[in-house]
DOKE-498354 format. One record per atom (N, C-alpha, C, O): residue in one letter; z negated, y, x negated. Coordinates in steps of 0.05 Angstrom, whole numbers, plus 5000, padded with zeros to 4 digits. Atoms other than C-alpha are relative to their C-alpha. Layout:
REM DOKE-498354
AZYX;...
***
This chain:
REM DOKE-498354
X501650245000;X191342804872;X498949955028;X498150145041;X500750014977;X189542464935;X497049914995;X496549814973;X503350064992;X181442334956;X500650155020;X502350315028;X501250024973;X177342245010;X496150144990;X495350064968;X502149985006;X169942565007;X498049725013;X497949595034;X503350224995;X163842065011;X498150155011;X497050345000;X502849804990;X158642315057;X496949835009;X495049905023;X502750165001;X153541745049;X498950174978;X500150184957;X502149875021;X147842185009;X497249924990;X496250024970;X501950135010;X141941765008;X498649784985;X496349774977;X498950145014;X144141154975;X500050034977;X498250014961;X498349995023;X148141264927;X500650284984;X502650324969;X499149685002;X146942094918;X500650074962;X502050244952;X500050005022;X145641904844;X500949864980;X499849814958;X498650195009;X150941464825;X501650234982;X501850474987;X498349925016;X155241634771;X502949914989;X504049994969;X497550194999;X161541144783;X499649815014;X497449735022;X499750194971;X164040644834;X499049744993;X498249575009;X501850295020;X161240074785;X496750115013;X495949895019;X501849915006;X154240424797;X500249975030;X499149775039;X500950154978;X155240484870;X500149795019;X499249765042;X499150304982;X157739804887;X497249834992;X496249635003;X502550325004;X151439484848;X497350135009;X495150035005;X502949904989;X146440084886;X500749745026;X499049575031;X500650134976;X149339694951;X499849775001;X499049665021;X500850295003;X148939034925;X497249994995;X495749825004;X503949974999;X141639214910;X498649945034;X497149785045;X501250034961;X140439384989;X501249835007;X499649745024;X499650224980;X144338825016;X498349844989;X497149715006;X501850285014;X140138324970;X497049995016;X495849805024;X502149904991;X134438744996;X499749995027;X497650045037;X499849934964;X135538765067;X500349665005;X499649625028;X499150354995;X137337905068;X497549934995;X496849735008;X502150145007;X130737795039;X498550125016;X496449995016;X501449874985;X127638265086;X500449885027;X498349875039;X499650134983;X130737915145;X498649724995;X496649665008;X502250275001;X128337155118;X497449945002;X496549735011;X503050024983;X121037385122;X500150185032;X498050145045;X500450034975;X122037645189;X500550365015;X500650455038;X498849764983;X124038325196;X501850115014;X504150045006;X497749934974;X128238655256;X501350224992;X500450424982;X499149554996;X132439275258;X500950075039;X502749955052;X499350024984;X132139545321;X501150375006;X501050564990;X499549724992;X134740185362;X498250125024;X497750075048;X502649734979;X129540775387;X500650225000;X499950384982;X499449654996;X131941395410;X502250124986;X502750364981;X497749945021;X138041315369;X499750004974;X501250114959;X500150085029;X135641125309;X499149744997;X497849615013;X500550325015;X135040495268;X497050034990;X496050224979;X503049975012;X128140325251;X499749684999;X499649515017;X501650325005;X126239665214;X497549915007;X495750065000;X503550014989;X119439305248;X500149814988;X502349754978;X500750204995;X116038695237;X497549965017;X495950145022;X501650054979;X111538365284;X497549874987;X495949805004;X501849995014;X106438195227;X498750274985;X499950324964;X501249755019;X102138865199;X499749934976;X500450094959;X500350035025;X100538525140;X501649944991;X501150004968;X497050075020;X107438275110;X500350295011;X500150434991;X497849655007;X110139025128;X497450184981;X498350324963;X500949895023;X104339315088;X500249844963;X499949964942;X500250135017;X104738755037;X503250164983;X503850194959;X497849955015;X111739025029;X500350294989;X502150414978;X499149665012;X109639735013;X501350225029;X501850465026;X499649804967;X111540045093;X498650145009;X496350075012;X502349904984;X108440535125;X501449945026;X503649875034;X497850114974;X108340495193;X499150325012;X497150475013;X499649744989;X111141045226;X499350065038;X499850255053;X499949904965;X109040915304;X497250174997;X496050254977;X501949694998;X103741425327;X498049914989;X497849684981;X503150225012;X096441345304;X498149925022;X496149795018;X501150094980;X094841335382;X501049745000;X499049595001;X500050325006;X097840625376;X499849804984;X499649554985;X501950235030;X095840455306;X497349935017;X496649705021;X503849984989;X088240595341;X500049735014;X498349575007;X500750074988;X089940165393;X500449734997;X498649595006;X499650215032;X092639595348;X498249914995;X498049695005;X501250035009;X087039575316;X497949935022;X496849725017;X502250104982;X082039515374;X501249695018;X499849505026;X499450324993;X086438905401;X498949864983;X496949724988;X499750225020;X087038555342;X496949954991;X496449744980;X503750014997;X078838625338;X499149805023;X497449625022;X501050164979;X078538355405;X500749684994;X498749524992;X499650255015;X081537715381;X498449874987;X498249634991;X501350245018;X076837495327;X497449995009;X495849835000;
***
């Protein structure tokens, strides 16, 4: 019998047929299109992909944490003070 192994594991680790993981990735593309129309980026840092947006509250609204340090959450936060 010929195959190829699959070495995407985070996806689809708990799929149980190719029906199962064609509609996990139709899930994330649906998910990722609607994530771009409100305004999110993907960009590259240090060699990895990391989705931003340039609003804090739509990326918490969506359930995100945000992963930059908490020396620049802090400092975030004291701008965005200076402002109002």
């Amino acid at each position: 019998m010929s195959y190829f192994t699959w070495k995407e594991i985070g996806l689809t680790s708990d799929c149980q047929s190719l029906e199962a993981m064609a509609s996990r990735f139709e899930e994330a593309a649906s998910l990722m299109r609607r994530m771009a129309k409100k305004g999110f980026k993907l960009e590259h840092k240090d060699k990895k992909q990391v989705i931003s947006h340039h609003d804090s509250d739509i990326f918490k609204e969506w359930g995100f944490i945000n992963e930059e340090s908490p020396c620049k959450q802090l400092t975030l936060i004291v701008e965005d003070m200076k402002i109002r």
